[in-house]
C-alpha positions as CSV (number, residue, x, y, z in Angstrom):
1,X,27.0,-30.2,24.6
2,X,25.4,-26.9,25.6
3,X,21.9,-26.5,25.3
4,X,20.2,-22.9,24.3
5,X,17.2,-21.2,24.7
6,X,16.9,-20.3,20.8
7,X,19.0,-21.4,17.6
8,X,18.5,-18.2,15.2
9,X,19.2,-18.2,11.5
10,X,20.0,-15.0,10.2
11,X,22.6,-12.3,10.3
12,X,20.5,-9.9,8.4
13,X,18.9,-6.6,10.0
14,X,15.8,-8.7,11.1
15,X,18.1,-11.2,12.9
16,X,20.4,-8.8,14.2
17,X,17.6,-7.0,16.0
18,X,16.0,-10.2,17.1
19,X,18.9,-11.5,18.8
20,X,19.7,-8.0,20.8
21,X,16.3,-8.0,22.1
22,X,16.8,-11.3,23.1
23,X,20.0,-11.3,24.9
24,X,18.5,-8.3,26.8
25,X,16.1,-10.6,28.4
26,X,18.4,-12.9,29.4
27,X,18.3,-15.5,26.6
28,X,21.0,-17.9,25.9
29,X,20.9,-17.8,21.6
30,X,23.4,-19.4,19.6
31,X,22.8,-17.3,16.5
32,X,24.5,-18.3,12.6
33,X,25.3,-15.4,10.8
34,X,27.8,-15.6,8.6
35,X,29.8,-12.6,7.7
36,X,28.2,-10.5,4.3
37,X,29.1,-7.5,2.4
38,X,28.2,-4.4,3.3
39,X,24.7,-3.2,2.7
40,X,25.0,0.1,0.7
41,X,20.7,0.1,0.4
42,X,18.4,2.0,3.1
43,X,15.0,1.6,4.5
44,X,12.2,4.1,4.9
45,X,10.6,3.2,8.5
46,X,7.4,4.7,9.4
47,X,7.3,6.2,12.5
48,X,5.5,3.5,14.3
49,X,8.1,1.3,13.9
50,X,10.7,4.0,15.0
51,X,8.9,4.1,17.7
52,X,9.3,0.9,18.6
53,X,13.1,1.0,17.7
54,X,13.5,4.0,20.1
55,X,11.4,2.2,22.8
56,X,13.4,-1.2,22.7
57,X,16.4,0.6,22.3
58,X,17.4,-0.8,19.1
59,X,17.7,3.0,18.2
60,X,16.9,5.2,20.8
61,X,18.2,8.8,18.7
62,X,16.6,8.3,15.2
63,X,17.2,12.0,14.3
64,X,20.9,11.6,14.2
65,X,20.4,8.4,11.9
66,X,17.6,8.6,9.5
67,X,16.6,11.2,7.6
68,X,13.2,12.7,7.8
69,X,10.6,12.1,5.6
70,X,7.6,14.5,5.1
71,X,5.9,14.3,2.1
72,X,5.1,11.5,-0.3
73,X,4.3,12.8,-4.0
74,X,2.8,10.6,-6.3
75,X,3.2,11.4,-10.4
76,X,1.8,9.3,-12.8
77,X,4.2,9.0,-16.0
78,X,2.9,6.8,-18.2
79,X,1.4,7.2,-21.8
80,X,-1.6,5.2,-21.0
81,X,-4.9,6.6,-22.5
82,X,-6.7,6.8,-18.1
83,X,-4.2,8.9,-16.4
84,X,-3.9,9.2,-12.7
85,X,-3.4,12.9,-11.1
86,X,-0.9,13.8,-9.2
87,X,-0.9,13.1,-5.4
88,X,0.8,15.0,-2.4
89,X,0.6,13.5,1.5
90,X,1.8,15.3,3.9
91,X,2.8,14.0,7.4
92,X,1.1,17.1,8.7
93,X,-2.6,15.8,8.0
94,X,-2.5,12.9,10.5
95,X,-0.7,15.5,13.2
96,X,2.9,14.0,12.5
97,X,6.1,16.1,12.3
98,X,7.1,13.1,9.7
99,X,5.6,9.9,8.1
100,X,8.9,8.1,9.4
101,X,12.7,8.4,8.9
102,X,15.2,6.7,5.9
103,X,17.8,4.7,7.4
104,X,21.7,3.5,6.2
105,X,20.8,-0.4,6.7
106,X,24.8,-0.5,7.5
107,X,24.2,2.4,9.8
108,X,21.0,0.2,11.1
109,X,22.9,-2.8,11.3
110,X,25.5,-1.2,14.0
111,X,23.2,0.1,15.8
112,X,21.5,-3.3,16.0
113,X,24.4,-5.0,17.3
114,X,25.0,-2.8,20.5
115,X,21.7,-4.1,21.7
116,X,22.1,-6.4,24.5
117,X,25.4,-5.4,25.6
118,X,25.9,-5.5,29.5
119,X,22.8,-7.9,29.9
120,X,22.8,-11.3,31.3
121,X,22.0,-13.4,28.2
122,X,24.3,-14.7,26.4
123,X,24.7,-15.6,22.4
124,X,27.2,-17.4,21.0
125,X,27.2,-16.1,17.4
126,X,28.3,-18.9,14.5
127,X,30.4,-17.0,11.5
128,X,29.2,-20.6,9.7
129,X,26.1,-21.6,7.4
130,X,23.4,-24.4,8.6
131,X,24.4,-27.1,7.0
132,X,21.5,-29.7,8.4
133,X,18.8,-29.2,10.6
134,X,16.9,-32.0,12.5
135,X,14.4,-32.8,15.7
136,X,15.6,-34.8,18.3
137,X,13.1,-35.2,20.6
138,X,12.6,-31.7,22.3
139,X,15.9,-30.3,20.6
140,X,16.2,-28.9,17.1
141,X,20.1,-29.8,16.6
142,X,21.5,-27.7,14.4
143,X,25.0,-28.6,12.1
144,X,26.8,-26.0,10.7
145,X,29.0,-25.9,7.6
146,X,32.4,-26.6,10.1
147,X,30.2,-30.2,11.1
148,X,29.9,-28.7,14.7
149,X,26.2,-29.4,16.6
150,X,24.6,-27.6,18.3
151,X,20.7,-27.7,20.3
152,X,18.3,-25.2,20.7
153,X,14.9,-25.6,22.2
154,X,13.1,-23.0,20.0
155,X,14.3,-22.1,16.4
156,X,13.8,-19.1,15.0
157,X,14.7,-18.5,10.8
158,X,15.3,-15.0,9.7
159,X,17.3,-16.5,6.8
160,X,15.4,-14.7,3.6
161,X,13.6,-15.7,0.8
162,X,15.5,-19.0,0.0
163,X,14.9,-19.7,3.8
164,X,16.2,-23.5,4.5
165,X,14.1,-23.1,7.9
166,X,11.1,-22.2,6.2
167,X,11.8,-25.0,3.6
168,X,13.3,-28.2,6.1
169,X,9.9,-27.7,8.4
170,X,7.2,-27.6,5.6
171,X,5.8,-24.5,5.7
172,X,3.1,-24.2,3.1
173,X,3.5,-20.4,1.0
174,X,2.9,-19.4,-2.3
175,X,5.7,-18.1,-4.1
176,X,5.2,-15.7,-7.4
177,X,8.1,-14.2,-9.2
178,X,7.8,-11.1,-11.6
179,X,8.7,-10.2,-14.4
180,X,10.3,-7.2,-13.3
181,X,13.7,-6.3,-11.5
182,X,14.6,-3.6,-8.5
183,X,17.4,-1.4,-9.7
184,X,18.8,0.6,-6.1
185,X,21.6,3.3,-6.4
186,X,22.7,6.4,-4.7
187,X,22.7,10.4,-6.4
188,X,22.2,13.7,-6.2
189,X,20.1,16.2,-8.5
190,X,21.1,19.6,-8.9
191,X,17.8,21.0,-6.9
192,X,16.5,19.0,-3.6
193,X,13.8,17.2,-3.5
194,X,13.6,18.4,0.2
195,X,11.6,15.6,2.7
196,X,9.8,14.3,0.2
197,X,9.9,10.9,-1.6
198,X,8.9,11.2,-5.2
199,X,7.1,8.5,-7.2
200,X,7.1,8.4,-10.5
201,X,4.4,5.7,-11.8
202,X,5.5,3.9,-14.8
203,X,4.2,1.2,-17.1
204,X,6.4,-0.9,-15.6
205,X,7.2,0.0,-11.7
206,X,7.6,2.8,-10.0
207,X,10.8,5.1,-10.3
208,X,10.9,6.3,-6.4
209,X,13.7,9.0,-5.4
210,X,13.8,8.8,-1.5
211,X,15.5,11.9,0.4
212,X,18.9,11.0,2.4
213,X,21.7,13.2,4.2
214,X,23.5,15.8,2.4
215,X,20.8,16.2,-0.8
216,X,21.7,12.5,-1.7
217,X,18.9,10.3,-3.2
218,X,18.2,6.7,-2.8
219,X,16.6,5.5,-5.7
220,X,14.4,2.3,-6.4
221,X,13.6,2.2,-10.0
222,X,11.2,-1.4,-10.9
223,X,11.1,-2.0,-14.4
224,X,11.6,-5.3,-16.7
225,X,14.4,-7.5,-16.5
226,X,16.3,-6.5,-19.9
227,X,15.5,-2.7,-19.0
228,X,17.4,-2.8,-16.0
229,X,20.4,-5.3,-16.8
230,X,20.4,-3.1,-20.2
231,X,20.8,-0.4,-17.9
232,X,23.8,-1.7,-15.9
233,X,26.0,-1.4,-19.0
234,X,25.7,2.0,-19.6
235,X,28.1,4.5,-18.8
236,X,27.8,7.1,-15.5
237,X,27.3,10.0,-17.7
238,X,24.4,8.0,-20.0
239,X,23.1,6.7,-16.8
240,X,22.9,10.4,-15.2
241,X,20.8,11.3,-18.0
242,X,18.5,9.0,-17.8
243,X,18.1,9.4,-14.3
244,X,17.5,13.2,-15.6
245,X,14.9,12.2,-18.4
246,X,13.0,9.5,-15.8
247,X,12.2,12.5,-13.6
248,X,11.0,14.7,-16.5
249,X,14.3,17.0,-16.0
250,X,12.0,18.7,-12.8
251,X,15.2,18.8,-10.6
252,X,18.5,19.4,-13.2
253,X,21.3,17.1,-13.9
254,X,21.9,13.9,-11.9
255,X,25.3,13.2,-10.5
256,X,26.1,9.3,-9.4
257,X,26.8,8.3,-6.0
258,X,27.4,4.8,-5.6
259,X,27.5,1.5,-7.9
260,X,24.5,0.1,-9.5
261,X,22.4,-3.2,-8.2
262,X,19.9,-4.9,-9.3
263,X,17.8,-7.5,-7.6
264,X,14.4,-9.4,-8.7
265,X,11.5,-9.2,-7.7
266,X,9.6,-12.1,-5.8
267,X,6.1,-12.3,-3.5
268,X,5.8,-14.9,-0.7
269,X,2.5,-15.7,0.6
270,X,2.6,-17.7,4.0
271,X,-0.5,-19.0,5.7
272,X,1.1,-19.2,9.1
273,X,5.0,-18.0,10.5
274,X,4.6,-20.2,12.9
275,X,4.4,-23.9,14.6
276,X,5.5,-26.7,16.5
277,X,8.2,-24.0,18.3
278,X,9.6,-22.8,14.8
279,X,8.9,-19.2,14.2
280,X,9.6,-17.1,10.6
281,X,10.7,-13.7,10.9
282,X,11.5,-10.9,8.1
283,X,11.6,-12.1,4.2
284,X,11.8,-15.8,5.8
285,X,8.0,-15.4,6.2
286,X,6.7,-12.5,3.8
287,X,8.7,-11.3,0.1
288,X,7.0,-8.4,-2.0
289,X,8.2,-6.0,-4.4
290,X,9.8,-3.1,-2.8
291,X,6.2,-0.5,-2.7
292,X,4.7,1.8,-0.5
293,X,7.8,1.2,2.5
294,X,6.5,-2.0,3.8
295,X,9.5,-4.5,3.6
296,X,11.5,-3.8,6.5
297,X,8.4,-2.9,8.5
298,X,6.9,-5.8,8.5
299,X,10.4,-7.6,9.4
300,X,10.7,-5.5,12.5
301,X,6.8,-5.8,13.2
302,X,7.3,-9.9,13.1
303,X,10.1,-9.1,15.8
304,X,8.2,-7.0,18.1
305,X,5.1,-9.5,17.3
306,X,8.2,-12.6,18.5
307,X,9.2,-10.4,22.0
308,X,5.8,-9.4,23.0
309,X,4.9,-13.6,22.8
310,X,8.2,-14.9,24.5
311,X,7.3,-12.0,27.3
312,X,4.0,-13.3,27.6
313,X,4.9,-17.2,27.9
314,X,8.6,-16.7,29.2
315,X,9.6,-13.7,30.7
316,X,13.3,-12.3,31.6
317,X,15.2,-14.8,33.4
318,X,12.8,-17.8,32.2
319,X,14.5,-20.5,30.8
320,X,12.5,-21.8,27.8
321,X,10.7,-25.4,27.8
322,X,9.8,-27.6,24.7
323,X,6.1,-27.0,25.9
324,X,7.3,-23.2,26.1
325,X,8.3,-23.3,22.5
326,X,5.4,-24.6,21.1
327,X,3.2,-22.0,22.7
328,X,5.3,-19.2,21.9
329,X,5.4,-20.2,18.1
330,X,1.5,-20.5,18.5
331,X,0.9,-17.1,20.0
332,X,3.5,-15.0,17.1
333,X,1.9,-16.8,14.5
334,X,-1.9,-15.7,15.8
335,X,-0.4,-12.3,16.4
336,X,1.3,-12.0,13.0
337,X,-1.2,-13.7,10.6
338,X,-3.8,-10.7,9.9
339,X,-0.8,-8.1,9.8
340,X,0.6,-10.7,6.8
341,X,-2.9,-11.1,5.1
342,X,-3.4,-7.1,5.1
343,X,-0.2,-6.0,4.2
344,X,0.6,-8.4,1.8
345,X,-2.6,-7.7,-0.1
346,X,-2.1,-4.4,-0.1
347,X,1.3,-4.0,-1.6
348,X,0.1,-7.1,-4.5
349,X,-3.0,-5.0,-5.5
350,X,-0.7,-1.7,-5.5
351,X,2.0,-3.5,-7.8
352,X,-0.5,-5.4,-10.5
353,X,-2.5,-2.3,-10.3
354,X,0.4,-0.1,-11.8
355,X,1.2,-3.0,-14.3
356,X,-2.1,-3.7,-15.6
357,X,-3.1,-2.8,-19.1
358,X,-6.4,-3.7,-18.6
359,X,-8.4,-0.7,-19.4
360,X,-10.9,-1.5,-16.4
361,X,-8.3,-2.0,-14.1
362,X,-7.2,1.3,-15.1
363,X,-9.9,3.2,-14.7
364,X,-10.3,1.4,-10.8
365,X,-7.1,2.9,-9.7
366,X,-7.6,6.2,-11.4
367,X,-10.7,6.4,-9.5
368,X,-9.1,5.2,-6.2
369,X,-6.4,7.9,-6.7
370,X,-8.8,10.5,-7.1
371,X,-11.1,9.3,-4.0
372,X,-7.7,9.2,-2.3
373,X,-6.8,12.7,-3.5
374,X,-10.5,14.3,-2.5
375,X,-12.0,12.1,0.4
376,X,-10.7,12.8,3.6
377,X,-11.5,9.6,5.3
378,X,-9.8,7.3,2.7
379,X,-7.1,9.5,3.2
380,X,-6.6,8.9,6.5
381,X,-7.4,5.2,6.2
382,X,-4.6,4.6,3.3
383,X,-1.8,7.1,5.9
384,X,-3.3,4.0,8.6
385,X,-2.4,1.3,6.1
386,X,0.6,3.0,4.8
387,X,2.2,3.4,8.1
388,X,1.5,-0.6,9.1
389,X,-1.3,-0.1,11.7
């Protein structure tokens, strides 16, 4: 029975990456990933994390990929009595050409899986689910869903928010669903909206339009439950004019791109992504409504975080140990856990913010939205937090 480096649990963009990067260093990885449907949704990265994806070659050209984005406007559309005023940040005022780019997660995902190829590692890629997981000794032995074994030293889940990794080795998170929903679809308004993403600030979520290729729009409306399912049964031409009336008719007529899906919405609080040479990467280890561009950046930050502690405990061409395992799973988690705790709480206190109806609460964020719209240092701090360092 062969024996691997690392069992990883995952075939979304997360794992994909992980296992690349792994391969290149000469890792043998048997990784599950079961076949899925295509990912129609995209991801706004900010450009430290391109960075990153340029520098480990996980996307070395992201001009001809992602789509620039600029500006970020912020329009508050509610009918509450406290108002927020409008906001505009420009790349410009941290000395950026862009905040970051918006990627096709299919386009992503290809470019994901070219990483590694020619290198000496070796992955032996399972189109099967885990069915069982266990410890034996030093091994984790993993079953699939075809009842074949097979033993890893370290294990690695990238296996989402219903994460049987996370789950089967006990780690302790909180878990809070919402009552609201992500609706995600593709169009195009008669007038660009240029590089900048638009949000508009409802009672109930944000209504985001984020610039793609070719004047499209990728939009991520949060709203209720019933809203959005009530939504799904209307008719394109209904649903164009709503996506009209949502954006207060600034840009013309909407025209529909692409089918309709809707998601919900969950946080996951973890207080470690790591232990005992089991490591949690992308929504294995963190969940939060889809706000301010953080989702996928944190995912690829936890694998960055993951290569930078198996470099520093097992370089290329180092087979990895049990001992190895355990120290490598201690060193991400150290290195992940304030990242978590301030991003996290950042996105939470953005989301209830918008929600709340509590006068008070109100009045907090319309005064943090004017400080952020006056004071240059707060500025500059939120583009810091914003962009994930």
């Amino acid at each position: 029975m062969a024996e691997y480096d690392i069992a990883l649990v995952g075939g979304g963009l997360t794992g994909v990456a992980l296992a690349g990067l792994l391969k290149a260093r000469g890792k043998s990885v048997v990784h599950f990933a079961p076949a899925m449907e295509k990912d129609y949704r995209t991801s706004a990265l900010m450009m430290p994390t391109v960075e990153f994806l340029a520098q480990s070659g996980l996307c070395e050209d992201p001009d001809s990929l992602g789509y620039p984005l600029r500006q970020i406007r912020i329009i508050d559309a509610t009918q509450r009595l406290l108002r927020s005023p409008e906001a505009l940040f420009d790349s410009k005022e941290i000395g950026r050409e862009q905040f970051g780019y918006n990627f096709p997660n299919a386009d992503l995902l290809a470019h994901f899986q070219k990483v590694g190829e020619g290198k000496d590692g070796h992955i032996d890629q399972i189109d099967a689910r885990v069915g069982l997981i266990e410890r034996r000794d030093d091994l984790f032995v993993i079953t699939d869903s075809h009842q074949q074994e097979h033993h890893a030293r370290l294990l690695v889940g990238a296996d989402g928010k219903k994460s049987m990794v996370r789950q089967h080795f006990g780690f302790a998170y909180d878990e809070e669903p919402f009552e609201q929903s992500a609706l995600v679809c593709d169009f195009e308004f008669e007038r660009s909206i240029g590089d900048c993403s638009i949000e508009f600030h409802y009672e109930n979520g944000p209504f985001t339009l984020v610039p793609a290729h070719n004047n499209k729009i990728n939009l991520v409306w949060l709203d209720r439950h019933k809203v959005l399912n009530d939504t799904m049964g209307l008719s394109d031409e209904k649903f164009e004019q709503l996506l009209a009336e949502k954006a207060h008719h600034l840009f013309g007529h909407a025209k529909l791109l692409s089918k309709r899906f809707v998601f919900p919405l969950t946080n996951i609080h973890m207080r470690t992504a790591g232990k005992d040479g089991v490591v949690l990467v992308g929504e294995a280890a963190h969940a939060f409504p889809p706000i301010g561009a953080q989702g996928l950046n944190l995912g690829l930050r936890d694998v960055e975080s993951f290569i930078e502690a198996l470099d520093e405990v097992a370089p290329a061409g180092t087979p990895i140990s049990a001992s190895a395992a355990r120290k490598i799973s201690d060193r991400y988690a150290a290195k992940r856990t304030a990242d978590l705790i301030k991003t996290s709480g950042f996105v939470d206190g953005l989301f209830k913010s918008l929600l709340s109806d509590f006068l008070p609460a109100q009045a907090l964020r319309l005064s943090g939205l004017w400080a952020l719209k006056t004071m240059q240092p707060l500025r500059k701090l939120a583009f810091k937090i914003g962009m994930g360092r």
